[in-house]
C-alpha positions in Angstrom: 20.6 40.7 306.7 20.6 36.9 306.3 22.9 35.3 303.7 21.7 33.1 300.9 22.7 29.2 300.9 23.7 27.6 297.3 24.6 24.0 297.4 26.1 22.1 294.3 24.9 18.7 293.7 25.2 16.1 291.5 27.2 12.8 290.4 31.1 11.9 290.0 32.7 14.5 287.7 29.7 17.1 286.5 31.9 19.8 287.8 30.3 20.9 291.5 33.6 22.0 292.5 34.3 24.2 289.5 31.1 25.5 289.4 31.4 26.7 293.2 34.6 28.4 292.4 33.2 30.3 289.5 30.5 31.0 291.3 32.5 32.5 294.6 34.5 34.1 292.2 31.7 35.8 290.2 29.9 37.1 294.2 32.9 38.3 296.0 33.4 40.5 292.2 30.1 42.1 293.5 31.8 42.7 297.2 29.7 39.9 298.9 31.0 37.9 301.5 31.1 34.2 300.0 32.0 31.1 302.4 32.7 28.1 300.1 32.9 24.6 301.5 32.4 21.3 301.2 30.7 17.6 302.4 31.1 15.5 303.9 33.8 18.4 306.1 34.1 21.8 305.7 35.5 22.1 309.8 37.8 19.8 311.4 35.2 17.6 313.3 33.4 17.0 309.7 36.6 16.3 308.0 37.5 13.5 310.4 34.6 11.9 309.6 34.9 12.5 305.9 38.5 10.5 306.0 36.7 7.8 308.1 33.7 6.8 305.0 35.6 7.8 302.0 38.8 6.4 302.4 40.0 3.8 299.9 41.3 1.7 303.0 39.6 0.7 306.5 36.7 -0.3 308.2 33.8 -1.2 305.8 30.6 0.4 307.0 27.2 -0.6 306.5 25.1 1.8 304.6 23.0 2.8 308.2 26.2 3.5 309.4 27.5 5.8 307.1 24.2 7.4 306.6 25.0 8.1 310.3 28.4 9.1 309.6 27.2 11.5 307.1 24.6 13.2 309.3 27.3 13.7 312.2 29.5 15.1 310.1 26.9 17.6 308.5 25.2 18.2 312.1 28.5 19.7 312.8 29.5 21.8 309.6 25.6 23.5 310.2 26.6 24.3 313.6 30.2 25.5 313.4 30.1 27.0 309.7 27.3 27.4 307.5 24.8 28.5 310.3 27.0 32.0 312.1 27.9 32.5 308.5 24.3 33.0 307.1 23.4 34.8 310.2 26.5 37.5 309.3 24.8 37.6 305.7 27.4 35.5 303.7 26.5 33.2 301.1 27.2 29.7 301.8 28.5 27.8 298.8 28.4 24.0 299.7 30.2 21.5 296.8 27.2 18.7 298.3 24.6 18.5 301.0 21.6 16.7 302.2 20.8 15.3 298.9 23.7 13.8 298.1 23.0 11.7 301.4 19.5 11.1 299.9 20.9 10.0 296.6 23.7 7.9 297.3 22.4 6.2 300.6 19.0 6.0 299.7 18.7 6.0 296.2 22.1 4.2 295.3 22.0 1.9 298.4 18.1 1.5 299.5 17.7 3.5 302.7 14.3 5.0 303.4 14.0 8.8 302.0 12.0 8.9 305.6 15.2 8.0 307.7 17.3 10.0 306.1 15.2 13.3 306.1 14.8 12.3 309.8 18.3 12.4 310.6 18.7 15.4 309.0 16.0 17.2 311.4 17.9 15.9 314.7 21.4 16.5 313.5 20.8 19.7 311.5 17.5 21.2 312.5 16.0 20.4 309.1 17.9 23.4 307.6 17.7 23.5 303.4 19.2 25.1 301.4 17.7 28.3 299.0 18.9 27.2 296.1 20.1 23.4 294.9 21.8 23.9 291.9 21.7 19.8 290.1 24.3 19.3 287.2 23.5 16.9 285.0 26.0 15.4 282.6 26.5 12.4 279.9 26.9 9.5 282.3 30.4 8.6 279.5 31.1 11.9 279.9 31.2 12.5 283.6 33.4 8.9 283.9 36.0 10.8 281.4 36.0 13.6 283.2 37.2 11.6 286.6 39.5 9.8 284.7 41.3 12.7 284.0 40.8 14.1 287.3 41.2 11.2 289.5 43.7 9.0 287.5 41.9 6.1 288.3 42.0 7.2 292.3 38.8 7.1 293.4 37.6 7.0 296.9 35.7 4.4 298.4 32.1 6.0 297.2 33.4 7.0 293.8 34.5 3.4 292.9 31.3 2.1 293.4 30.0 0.2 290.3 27.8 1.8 287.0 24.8 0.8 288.2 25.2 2.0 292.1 25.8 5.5 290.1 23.0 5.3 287.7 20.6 4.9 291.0 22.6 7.5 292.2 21.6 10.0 289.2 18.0 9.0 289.0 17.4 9.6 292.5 18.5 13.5 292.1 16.4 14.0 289.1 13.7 12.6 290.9 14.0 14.7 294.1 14.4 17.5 291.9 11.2 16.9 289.9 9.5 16.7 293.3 10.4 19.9 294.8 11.0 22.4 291.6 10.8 25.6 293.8 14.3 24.3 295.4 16.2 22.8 292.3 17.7 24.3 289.6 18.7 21.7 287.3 21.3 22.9 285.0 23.1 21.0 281.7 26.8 20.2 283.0 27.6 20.2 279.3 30.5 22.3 277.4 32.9 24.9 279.0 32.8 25.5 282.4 32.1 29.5 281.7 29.2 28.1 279.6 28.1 26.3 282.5 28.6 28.9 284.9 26.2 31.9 283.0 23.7 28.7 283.4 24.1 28.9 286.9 24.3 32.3 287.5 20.7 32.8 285.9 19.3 29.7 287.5 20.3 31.4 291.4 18.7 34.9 289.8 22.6 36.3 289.8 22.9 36.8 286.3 
């Protein structure tokens, strides 16, 4: 039996990362096998990469570059983790994926939806995800919420300006609103166990 894939999306601070934990938490209750990870890394060749583009300090890399970047480093977490896990019928919970690529180098900083989706078919083999759960949240309140989190830390993406971020969150909705059957968008809003019966109805886990 084939596992299911859930990936988390979303801007700075909605509360991917939370949600996955919940979430985890809620399937292995049920005495499912649940794989939680993360992108950019997840294995060690993916987390290399992840230090290289997020990094506060370093080279700076041009957007086709770190579109590339981003790629690699998913071509080998579909390989090496999320890939033998579906096949031994875990579920695959992934705090970002191929959409955040699309958002943040395409929508935030202009590369073709096209390029992206074609990097994605040689690196990854095109593979989606069953589910894309999209939290949405208050664009004052998501900054408040990585305030607290961060302490004014933010990696190199993160720090981007407002209006980089605002692309950013447009460009979800928009893929979203172009392939429904995929999406679940879902209000980031209020406590995180209010959040988290949002999600589990959304993925049909309720």
């Amino acid at each position: 039996m084939s596992g299911r894939f859930i990936v988390f999306e979303g801007g700075e601070g909605v509360g991917k990362s939370t949600q996955s934990q919940l979430l985890a938490k809620a399937l292995r209750a049920r005495g499912l096998e649940v794989v939680t990870t993360r992108e950019p890394g997840g294995t060690p060749g993916a987390e290399a990469i992840r230090a290289l583009v997020l990094a506060s300090v370093g080279p700076t890399w041009s957007v086709r570059a770190e579109a590339l970047l981003f790629a690699a480093a998913r071509a080998d977490h579909v390989e090496t983790l999320i890939r033998p896990a579906l096949a031994r019928g875990a579920w695959v919970l992934c705090d970002r994926y191929l959409d955040s690529s699309r958002a943040y180098q395409g929508g935030g900083s202009g590369l073709q939806d096209a390029d992206i989706m074609a990097l994605h078919r040689i690196g990854s083999e095109a593979l989606l995800p069953d589910v894309t759960v999209l939290l949405t949240l208050d664009p004052a309140e998501a900054a408040a919420r990585v305030e607290r989190r961060d302490e004014g830390a933010l990696d190199r993406i993160g720090g981007r300006a407002a209006d980089y971020h605002a692309r950013v969150a447009a460009a979800f909705l928009r893929y979203a609103a172009e392939d429904p059957a995929r999406f679940a968008v879902i209000a980031a809003e209020g406590a995180p166990e209010a959040v988290h019966a949002r999600v589990l109805a959304a993925i049909g886990a309720a």
